[in-house]
Phi, psi and omega in degrees: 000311157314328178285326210290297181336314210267315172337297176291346184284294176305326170290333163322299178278354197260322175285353212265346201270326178300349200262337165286321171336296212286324192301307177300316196295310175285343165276001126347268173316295178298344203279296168344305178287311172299308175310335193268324180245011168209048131022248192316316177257014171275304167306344160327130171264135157220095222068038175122311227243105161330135186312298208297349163283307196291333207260320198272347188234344177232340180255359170299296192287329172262044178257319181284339160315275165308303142007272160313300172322280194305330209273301183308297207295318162318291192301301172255031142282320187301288166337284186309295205302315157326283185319315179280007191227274209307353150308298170276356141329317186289302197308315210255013151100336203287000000 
């Protein structure tokens, strides 16, 4: 009954971590793609600072920030709710 659990746990963590991933890898990916097909409003100043600077040297790291957060708050909610099924199994004889 532990393997299943744990089994299910990993396939759990495995989409949530594929899903940060994939999030990060696409914020990744646009800037780049946005510099190539928007020129002109990627080159906009906005506090001094070209769109494409101000989205790669200051919002980039608290994108990632949340990220990591959701990636943690998910991951030992996933936790909890197992510890908490295997519990109630336990209780209910299964």
């Amino acid at each position: 009954m532990n393997d299943a659990v744990l089994a299910r746990l990993k396939s759990r963590q495995l989409r949530l971590s594929v899903g940060c991933a994939a999030t990060f890898l696409l914020a990744l990916l646009a800037l780049p793609l946005l510099n190539y097909f928007l020129p002109e409003q990627m080159a906009t100043r906005i506090g001094g600072f070209p769109l494409t600077w101000l989205i790669l040297g200051v919002l980039f790291f608290p994108f990632v920030w949340v990220i990591a957060w959701v990636f943690i708050r998910r991951s030992m909610a996933l936790e909890a709710a197992e510890v908490l099924e295997l519990k109630q199994n336990r209780v209910s004889g299964k």
